[in-house]
DSSP file (Angstrom, degrees, kcal/mol; ACC not computed):
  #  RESIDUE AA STRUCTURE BP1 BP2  ACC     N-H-->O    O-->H-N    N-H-->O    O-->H-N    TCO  KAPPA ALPHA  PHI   PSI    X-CA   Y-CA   Z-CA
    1    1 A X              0   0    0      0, 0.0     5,-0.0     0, 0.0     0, 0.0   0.000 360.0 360.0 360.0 -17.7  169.0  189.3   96.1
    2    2 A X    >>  +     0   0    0      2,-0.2     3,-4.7     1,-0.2     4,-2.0   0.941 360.0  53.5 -97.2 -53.9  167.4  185.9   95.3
    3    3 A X  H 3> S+     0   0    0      1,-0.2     4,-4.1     2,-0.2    -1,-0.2   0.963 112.7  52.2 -60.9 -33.7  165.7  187.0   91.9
    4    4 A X  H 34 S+     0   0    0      1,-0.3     4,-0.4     2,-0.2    -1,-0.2   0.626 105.3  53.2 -74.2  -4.8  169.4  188.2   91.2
    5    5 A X  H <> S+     0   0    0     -3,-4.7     4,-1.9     3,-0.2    -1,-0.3   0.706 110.8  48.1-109.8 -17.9  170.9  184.8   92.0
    6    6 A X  H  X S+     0   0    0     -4,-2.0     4,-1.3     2,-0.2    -2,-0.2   0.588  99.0  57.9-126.5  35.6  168.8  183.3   89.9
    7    7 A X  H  X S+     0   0    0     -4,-4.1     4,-1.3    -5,-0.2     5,-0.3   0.920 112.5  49.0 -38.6 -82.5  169.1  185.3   86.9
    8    8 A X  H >> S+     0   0    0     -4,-0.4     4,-2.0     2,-0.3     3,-1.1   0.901 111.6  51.7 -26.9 -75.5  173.0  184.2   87.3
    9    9 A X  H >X S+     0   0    0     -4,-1.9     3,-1.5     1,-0.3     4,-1.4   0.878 113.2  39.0 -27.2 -80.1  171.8  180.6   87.7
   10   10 A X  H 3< S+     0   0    0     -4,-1.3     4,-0.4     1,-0.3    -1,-0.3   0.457 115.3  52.4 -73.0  -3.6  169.7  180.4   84.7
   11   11 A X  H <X S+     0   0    0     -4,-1.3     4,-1.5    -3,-1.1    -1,-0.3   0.819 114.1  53.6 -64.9 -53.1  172.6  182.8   82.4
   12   12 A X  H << S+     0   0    0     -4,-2.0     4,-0.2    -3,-1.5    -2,-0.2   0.875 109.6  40.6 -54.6 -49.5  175.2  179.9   83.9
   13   13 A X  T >X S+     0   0    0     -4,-1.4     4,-2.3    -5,-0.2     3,-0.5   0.810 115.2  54.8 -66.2 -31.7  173.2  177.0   82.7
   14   14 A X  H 3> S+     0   0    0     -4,-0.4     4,-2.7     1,-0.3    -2,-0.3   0.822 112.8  44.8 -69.4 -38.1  172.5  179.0   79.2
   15   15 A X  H 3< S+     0   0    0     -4,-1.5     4,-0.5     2,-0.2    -1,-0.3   0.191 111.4  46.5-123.6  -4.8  176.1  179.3   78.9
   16   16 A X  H <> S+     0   0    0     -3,-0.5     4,-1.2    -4,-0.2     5,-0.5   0.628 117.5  54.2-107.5 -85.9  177.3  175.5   79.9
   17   17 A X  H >X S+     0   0    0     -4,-2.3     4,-2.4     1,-0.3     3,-1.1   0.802 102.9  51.3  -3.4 -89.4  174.5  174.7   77.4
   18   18 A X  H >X S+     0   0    0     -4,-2.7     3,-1.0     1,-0.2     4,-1.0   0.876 109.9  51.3 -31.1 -64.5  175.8  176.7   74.9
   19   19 A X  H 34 S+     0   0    0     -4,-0.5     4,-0.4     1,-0.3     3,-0.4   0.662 102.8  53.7 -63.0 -12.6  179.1  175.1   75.2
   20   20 A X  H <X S+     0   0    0     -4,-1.2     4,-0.7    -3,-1.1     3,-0.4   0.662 104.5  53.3 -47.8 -36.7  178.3  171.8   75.0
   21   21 A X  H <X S+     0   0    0     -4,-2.4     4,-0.6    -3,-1.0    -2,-0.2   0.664 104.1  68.7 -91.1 -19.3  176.5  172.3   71.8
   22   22 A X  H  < S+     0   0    0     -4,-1.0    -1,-0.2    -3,-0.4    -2,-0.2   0.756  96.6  45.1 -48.3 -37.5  179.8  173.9   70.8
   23   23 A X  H  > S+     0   0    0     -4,-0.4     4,-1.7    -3,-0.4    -2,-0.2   0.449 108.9  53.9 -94.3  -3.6  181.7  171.0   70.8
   24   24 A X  H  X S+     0   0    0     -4,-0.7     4,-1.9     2,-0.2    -1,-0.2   0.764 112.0  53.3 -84.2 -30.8  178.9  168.5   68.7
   25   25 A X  H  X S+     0   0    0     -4,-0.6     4,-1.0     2,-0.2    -2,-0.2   0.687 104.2  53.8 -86.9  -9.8  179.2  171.6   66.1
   26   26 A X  H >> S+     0   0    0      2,-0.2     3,-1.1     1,-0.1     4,-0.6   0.932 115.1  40.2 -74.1 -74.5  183.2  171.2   66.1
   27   27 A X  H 3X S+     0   0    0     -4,-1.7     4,-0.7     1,-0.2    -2,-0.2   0.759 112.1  52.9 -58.3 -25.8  182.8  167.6   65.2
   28   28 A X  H 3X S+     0   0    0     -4,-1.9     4,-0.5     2,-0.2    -1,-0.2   0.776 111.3  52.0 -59.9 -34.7  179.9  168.0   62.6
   29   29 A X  H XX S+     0   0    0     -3,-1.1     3,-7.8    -4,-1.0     4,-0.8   0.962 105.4  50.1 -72.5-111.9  182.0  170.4   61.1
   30   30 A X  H 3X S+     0   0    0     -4,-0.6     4,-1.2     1,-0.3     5,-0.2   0.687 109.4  57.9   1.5 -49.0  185.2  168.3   60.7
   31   31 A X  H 3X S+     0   0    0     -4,-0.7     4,-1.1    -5,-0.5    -1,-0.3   0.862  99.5  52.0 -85.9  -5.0  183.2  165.9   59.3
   32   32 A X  H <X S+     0   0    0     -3,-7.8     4,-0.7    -4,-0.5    -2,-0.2   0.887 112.8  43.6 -83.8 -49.4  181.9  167.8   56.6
   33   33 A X  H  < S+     0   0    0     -4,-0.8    -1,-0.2     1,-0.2    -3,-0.2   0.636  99.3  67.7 -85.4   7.5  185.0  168.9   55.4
   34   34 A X  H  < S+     0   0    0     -4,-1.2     3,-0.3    -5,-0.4    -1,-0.2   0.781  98.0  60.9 -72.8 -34.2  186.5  165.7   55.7
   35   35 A X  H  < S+     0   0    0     -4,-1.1     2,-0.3    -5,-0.2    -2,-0.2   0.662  92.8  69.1 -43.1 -26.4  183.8  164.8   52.8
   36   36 A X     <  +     0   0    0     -4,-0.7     4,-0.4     1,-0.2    -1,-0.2  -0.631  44.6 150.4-150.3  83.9  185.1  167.1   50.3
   37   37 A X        +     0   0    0     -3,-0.3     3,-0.3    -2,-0.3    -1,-0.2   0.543  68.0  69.8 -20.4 -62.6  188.3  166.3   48.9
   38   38 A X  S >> S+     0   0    0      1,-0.3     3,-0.9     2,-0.2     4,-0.8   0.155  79.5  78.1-116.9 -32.8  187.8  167.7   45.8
   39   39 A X  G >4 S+     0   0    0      1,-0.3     3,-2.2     2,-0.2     2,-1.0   0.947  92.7  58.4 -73.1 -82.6  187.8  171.5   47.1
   40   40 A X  G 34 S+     0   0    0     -4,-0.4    -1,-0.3    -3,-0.3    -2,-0.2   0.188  92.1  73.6 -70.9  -0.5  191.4  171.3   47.3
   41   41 A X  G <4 S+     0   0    0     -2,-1.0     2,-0.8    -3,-0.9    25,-0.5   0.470  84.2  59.5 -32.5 -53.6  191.5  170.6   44.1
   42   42 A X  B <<  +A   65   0A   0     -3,-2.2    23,-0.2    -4,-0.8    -1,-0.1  -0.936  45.4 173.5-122.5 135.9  190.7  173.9   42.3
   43   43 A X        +     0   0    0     21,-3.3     2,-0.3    -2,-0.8    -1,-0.2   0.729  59.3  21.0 -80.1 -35.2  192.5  176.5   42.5
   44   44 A X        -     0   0    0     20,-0.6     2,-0.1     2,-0.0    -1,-0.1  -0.865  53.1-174.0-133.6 171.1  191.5  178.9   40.4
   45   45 A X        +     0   0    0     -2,-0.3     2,-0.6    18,-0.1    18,-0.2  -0.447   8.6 172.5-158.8 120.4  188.0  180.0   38.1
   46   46 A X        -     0   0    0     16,-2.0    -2,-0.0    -2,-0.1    14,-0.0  -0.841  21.0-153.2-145.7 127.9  187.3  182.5   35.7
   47   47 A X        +     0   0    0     -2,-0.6     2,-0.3    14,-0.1    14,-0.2  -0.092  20.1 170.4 -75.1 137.7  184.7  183.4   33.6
   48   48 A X  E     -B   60   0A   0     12,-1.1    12,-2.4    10,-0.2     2,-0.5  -0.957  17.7-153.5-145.9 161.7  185.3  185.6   29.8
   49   49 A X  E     -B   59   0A   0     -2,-0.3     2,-1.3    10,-0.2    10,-0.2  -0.929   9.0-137.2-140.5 119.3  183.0  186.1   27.5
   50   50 A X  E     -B   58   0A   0      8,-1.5     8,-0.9    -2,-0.5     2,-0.7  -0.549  31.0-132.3 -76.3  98.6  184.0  186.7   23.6
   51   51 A X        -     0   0    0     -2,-1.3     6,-0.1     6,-0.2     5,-0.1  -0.395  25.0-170.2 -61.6 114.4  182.1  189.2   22.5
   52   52 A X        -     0   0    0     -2,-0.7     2,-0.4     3,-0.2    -1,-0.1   0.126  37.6-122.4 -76.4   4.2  180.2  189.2   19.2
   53   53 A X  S    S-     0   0    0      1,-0.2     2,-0.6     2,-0.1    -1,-0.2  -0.701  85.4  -6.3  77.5-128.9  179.0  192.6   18.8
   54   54 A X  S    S+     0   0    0     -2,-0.4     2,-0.3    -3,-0.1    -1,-0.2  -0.536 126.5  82.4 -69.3  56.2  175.0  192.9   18.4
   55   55 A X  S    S-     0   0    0     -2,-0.6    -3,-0.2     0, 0.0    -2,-0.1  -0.901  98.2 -82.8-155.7 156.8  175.0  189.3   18.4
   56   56 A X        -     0   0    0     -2,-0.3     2,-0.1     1,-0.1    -2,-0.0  -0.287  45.8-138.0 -49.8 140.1  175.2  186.7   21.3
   57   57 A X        -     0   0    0     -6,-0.1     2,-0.8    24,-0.1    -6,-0.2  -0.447  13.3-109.1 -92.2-168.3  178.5  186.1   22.5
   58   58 A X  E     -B   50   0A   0     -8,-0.9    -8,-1.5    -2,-0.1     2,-0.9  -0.672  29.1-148.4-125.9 123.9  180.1  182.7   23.6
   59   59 A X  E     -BC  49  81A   0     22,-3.0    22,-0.9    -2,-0.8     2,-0.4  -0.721   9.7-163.7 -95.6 137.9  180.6  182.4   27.1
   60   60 A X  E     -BC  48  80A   0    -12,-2.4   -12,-1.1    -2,-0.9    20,-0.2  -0.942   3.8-170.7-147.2  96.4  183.7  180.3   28.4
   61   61 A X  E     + C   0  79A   0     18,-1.1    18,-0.6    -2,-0.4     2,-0.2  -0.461  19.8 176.0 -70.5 153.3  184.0  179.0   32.2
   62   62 A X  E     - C   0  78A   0     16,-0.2   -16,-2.0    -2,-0.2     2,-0.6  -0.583  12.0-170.5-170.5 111.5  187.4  177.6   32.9
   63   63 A X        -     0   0    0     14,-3.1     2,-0.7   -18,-0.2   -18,-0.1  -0.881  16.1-133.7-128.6 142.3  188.9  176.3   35.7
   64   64 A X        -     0   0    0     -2,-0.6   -21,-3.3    12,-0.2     2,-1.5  -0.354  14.6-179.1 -63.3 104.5  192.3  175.2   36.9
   65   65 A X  B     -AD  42  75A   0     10,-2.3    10,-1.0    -2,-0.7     2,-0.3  -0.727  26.0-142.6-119.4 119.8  192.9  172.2   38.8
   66   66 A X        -     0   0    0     -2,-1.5     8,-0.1   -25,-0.5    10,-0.0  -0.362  15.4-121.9 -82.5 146.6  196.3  172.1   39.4
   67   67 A X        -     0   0    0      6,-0.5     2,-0.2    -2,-0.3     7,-0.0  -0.094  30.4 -84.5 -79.0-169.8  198.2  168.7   39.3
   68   68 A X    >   -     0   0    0      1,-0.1     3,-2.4     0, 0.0     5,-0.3  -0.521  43.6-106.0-110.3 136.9  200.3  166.8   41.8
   69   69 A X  T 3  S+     0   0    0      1,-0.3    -2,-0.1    -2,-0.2    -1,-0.1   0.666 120.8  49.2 -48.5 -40.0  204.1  167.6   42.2
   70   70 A X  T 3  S+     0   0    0      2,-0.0    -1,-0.3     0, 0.0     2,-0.2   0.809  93.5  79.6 -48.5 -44.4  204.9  164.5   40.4
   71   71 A X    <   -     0   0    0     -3,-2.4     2,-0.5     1,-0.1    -4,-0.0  -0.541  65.6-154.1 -80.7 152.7  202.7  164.9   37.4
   72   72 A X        +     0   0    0     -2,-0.2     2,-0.5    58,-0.1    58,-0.2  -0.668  60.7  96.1-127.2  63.3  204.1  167.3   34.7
   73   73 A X        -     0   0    0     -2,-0.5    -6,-0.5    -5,-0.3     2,-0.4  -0.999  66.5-134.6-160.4 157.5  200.6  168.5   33.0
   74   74 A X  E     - E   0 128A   0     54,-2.1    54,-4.1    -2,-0.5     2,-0.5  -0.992  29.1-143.4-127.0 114.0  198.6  171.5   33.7
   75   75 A X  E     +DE  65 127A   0    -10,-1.0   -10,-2.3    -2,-0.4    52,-0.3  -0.855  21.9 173.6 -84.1  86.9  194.8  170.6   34.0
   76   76 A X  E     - E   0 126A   0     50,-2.9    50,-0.8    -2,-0.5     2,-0.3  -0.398  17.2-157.9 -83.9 165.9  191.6  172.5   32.8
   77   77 A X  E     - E   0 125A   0     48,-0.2   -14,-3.1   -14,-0.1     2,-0.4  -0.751  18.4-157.5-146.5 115.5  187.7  172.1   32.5
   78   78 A X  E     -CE  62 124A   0     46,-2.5    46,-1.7    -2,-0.3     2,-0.2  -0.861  18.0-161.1 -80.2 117.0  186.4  173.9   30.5
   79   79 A X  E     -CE  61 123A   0    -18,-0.6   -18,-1.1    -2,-0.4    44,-0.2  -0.752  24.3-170.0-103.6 136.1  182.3  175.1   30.3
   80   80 A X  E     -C   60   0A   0     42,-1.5     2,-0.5    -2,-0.2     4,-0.3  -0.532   9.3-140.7-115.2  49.7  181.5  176.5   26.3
   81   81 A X  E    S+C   59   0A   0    -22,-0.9   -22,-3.0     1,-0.2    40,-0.1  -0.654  84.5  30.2 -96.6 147.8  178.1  178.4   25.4
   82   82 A X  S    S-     0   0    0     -2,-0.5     2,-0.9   -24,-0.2    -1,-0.2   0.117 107.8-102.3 -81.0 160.9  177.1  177.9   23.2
   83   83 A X        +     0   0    0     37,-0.4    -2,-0.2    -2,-0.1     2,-0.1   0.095  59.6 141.0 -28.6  60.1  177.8  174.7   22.5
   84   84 A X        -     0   0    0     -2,-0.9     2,-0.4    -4,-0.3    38,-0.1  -0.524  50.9 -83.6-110.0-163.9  180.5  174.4   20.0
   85   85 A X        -     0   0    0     -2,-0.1     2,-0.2     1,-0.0    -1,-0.1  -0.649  28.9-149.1 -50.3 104.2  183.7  172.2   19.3
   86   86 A X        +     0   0    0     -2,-0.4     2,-0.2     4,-0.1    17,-0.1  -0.601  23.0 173.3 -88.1 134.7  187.2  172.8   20.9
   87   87 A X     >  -     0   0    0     -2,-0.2     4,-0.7     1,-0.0     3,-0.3  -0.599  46.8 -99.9-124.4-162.3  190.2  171.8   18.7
   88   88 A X  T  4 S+     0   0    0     -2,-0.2    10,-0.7     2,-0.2    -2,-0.0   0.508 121.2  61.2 -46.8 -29.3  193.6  172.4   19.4
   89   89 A X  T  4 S+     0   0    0      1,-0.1    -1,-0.2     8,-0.1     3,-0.1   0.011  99.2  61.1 -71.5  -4.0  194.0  175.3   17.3
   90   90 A X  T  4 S+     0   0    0     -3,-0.3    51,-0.7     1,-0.1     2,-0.3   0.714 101.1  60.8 -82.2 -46.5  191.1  177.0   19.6
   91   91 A X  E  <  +G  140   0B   0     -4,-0.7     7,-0.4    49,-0.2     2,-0.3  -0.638  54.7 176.2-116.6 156.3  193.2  176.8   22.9
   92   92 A X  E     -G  139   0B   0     47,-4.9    47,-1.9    -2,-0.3     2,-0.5  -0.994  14.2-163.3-131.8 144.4  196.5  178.2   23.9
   93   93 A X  E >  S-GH 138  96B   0      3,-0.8     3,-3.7    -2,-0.3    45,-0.2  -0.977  87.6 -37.1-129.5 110.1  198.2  178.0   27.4
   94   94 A X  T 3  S-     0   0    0     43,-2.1    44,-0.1    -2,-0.5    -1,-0.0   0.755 128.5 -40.3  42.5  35.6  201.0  180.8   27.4
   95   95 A X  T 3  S+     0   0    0      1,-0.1     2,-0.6    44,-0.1    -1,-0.3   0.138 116.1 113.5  93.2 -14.9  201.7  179.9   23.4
   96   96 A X  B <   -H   93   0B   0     -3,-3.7    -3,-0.8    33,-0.0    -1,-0.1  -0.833  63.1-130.3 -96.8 114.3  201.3  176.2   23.7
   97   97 A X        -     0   0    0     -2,-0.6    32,-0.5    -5,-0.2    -5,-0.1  -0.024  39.3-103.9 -32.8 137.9  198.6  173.8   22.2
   98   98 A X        -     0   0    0    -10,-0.7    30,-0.2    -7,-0.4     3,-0.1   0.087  15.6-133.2 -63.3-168.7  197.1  171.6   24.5
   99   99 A X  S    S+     0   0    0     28,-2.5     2,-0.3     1,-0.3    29,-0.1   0.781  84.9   7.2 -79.9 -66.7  197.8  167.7   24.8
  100  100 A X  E     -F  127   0A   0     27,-0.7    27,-2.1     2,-0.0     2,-0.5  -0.983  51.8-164.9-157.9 129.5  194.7  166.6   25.0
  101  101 A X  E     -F  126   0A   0     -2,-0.3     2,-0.7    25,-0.2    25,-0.3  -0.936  19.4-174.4-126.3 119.0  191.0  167.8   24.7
  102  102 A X  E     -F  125   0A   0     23,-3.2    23,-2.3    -2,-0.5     2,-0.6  -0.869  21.5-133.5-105.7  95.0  188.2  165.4   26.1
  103  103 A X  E     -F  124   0A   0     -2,-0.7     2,-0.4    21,-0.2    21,-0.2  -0.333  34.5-164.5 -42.2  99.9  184.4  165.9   25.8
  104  104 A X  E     -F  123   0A   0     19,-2.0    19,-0.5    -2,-0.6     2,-0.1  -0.817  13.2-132.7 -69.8 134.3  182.7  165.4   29.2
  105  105 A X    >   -     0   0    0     -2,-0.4     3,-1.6     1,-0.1     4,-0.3  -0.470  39.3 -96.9 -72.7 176.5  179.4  164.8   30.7
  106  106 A X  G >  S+     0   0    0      1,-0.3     3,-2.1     2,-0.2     2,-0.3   0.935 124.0  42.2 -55.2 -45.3  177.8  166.1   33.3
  107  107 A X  G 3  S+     0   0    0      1,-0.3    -1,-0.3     7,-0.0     4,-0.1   0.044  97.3  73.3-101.4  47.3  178.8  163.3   35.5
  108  108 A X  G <  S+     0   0    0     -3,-1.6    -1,-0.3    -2,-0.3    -2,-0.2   0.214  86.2  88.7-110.4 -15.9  182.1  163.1   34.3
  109  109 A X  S <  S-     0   0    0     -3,-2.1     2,-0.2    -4,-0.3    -4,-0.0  -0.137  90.9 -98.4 -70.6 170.3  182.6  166.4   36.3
  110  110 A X    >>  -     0   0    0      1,-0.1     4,-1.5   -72,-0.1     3,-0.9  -0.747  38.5-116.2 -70.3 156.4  183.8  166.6   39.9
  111  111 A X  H 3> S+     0   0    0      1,-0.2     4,-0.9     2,-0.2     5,-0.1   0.568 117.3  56.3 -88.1   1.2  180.8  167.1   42.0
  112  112 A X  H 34 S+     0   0    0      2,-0.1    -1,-0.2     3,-0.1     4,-0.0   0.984 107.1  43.1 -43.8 -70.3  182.1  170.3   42.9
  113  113 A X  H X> S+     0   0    0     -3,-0.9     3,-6.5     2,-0.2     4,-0.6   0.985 113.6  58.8 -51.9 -83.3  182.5  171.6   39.2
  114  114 A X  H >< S+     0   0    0     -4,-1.5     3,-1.8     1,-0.3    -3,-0.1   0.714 103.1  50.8 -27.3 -64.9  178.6  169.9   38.6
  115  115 A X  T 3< S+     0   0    0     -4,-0.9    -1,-0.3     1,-0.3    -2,-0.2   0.794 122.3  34.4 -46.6 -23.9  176.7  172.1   41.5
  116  116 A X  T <4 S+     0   0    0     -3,-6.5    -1,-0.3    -5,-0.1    -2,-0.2   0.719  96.8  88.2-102.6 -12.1  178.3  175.3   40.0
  117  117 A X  S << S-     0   0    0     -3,-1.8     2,-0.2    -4,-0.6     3,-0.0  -0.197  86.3-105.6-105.4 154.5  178.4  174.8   36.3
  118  118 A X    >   -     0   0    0     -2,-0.1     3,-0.7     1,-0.1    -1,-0.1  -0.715  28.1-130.7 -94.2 155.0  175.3  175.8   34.1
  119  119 A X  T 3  S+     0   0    0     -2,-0.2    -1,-0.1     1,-0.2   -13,-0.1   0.756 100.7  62.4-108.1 -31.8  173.6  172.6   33.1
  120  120 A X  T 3  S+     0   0    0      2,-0.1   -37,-0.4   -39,-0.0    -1,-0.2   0.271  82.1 108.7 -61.3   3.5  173.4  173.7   29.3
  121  121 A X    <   -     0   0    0     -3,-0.7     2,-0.3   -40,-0.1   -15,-0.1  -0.302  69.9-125.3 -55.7 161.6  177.1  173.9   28.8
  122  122 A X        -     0   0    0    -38,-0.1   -42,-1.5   -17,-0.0     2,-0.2  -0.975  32.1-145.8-107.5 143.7  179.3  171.6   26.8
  123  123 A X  E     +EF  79 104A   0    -19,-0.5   -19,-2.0    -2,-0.3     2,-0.5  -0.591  20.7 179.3-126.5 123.2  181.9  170.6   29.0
  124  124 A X  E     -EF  78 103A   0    -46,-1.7   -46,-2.5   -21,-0.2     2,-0.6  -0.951  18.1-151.4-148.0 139.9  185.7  169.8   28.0
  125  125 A X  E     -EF  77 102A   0    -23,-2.3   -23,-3.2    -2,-0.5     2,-0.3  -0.978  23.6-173.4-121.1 150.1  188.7  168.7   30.0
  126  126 A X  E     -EF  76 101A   0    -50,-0.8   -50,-2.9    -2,-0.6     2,-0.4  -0.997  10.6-164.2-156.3  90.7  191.7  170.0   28.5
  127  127 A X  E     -EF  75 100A   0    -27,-2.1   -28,-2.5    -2,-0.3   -27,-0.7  -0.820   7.7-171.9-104.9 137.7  195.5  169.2   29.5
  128  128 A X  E     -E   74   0A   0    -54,-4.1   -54,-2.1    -2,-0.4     3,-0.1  -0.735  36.6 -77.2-128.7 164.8  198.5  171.2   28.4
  129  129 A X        -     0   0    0    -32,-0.5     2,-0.6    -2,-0.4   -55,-0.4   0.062  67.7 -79.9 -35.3 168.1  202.5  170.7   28.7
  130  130 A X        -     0   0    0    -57,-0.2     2,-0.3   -58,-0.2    -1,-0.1  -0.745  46.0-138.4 -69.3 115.2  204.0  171.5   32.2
  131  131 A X        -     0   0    0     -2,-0.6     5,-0.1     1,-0.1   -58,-0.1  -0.653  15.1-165.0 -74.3 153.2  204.4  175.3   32.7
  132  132 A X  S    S+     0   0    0     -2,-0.3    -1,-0.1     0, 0.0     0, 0.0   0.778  71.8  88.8 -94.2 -67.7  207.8  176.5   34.4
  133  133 A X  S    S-     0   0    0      1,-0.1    21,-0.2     2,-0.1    -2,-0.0  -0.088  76.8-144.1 -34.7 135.9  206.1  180.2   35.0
  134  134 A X  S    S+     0   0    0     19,-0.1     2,-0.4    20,-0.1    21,-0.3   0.159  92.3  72.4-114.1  -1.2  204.1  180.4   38.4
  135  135 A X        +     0   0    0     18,-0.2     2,-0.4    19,-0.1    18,-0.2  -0.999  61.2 175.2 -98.9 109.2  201.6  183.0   35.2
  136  136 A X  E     - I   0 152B   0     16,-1.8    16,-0.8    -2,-0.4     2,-0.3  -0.971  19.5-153.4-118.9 145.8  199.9  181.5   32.9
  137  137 A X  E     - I   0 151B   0     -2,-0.4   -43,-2.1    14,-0.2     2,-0.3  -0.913   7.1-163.8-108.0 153.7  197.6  182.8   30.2
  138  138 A X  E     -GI  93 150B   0     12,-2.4    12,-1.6    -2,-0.3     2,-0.4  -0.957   8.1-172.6 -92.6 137.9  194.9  180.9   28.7
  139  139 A X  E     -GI  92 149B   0    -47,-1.9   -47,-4.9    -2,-0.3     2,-0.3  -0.995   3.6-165.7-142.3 163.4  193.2  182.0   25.5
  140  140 A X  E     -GI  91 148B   0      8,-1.6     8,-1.7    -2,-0.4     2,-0.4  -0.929   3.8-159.6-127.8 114.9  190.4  180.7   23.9
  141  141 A X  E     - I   0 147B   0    -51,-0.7     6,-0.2    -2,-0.3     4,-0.2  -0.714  11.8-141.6-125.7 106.0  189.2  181.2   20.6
  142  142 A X    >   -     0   0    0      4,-0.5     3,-1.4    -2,-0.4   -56,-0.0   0.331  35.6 -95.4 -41.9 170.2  185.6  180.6   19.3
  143  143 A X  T 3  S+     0   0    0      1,-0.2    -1,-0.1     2,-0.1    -2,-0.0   0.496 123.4  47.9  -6.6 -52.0  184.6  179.2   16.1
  144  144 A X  T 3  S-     0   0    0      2,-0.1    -1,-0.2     0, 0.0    -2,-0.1   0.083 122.5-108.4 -96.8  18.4  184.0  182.6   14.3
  145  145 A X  S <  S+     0   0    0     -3,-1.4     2,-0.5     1,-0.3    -2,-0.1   0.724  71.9 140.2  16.3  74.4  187.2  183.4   15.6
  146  146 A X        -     0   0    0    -96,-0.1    -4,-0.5     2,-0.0     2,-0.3  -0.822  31.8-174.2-102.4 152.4  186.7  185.9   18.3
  147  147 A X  E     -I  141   0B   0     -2,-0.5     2,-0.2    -6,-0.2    -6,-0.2  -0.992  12.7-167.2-145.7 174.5  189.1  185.1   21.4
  148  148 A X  E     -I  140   0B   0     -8,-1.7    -8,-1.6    -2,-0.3     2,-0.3  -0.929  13.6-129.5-146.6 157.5  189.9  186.3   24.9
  149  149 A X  E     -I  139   0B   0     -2,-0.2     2,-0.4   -10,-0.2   -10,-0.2  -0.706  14.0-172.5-109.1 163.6  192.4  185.9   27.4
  150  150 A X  E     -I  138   0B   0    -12,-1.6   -12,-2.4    -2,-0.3     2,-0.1  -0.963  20.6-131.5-157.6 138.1  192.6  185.0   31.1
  151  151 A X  E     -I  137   0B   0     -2,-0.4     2,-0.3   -14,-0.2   -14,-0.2  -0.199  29.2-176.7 -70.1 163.9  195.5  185.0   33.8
  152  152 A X  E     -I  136   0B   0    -16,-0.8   -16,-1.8    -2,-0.1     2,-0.2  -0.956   6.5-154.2-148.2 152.5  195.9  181.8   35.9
  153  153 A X        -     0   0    0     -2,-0.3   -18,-0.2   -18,-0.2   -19,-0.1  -0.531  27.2-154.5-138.6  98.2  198.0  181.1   38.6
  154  154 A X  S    S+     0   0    0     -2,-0.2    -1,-0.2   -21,-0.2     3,-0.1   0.763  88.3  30.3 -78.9 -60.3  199.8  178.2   40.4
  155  155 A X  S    S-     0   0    0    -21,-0.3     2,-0.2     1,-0.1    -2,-0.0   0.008 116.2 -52.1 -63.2-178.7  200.2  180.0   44.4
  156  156 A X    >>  -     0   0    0      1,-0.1     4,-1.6     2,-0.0     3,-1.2  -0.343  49.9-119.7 -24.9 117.2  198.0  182.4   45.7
  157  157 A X  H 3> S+     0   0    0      1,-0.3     4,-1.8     2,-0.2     5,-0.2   0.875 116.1  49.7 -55.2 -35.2  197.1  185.6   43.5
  158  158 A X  H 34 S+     0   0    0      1,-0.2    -1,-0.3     2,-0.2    -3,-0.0   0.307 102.9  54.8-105.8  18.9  198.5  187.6   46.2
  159  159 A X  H <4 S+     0   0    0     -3,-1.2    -1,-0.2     2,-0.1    -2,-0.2   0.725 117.1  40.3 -57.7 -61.4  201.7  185.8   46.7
  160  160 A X  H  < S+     0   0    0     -4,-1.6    -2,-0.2     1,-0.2    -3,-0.1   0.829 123.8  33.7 -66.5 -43.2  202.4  186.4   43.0
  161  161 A X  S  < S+     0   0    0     -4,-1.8     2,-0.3    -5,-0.3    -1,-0.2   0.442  87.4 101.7-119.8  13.8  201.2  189.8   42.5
  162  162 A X  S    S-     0   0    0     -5,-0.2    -4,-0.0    -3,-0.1    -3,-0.0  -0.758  76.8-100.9 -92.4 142.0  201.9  191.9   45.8
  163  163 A X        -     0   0    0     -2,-0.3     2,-0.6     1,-0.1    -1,-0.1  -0.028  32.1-111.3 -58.0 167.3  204.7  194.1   45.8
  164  164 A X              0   0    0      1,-0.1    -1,-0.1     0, 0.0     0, 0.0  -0.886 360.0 360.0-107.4 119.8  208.3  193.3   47.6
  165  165 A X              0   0    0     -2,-0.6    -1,-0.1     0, 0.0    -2,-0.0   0.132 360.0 360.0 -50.3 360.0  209.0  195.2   50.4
């Protein structure tokens, strides 16, 4: 009976232990995602690649950070390899030319963007009119004028695209 009370002891203490160490992991936590803002930030990211036949194609990262209920502009950054030159007549957002197309550098990015981004991209932030549509397409068209398209979305994909009951 005694070895059996303190099994049960030393399970009790393991288990007080344990919680304690819970609540230090609560607050380490919380502070870590107090750090990083910048996650709420993008919504969306998705990779195409314009294919060139037997030749390299040009590979095109792009993500959506959607603006602030105030602001009336639709925000991109864009990743390009290889490297060439975006003009206005390259990008389209649902039929419309952008605004405004801005070369970046690497530490022009959000530090988000940097950790995930290939370090030999060229880097472009890219603002277009306000969309009304809660769908947007982007397309993109290279230099040798291949292009591709890609969906975007301001909600949730599956807000937007599950069926109604």
């Amino acid at each position: 009976m005694t070895g059996l009370l303190k099994y049960s002891g030393m399970a009790m203490l393991l288990v007080a232990a344990m919680g304690c160490a819970s609540k230090e992991d609560r607050s380490l936590y919380a502070k870590l995602h107090e750090r990083q803002p910048e996650l709420k930030t993008l919504q969306q990211s998705e990779k195409m690649i314009l294919d060139h036949g037997d030749r390299n194609g040009t590979i095109v990262i792009a993500n959506y950070l959607p603006s602030g209920k105030t602001e009336q502009q639709e925000k991109f950054i864009l990743a390009l390899y290889p490297q060439e030159q975006l003009t206005h007549d390259s990008l389209r957002l649902s039929g419309t030319k952008p605004e405004e197309i801005k070369r970046l550098s690497r530490r022009d990015l959000p530090t988000t963007l940097r950790r995930t981004l290939p370090e030999w991209f060229a880097y472009y932030s890219v603002t277009f009119p306000h969309q009304r549509a809660k769908r947007m397409i982007l397309t993109v068209r290279d230099a040798e004028g291949f292009q591709g398209s890609v969906p975007f979305y301001k909600a949730p994909k599956y807000l937007i695209t599950r069926p109604k009951f």
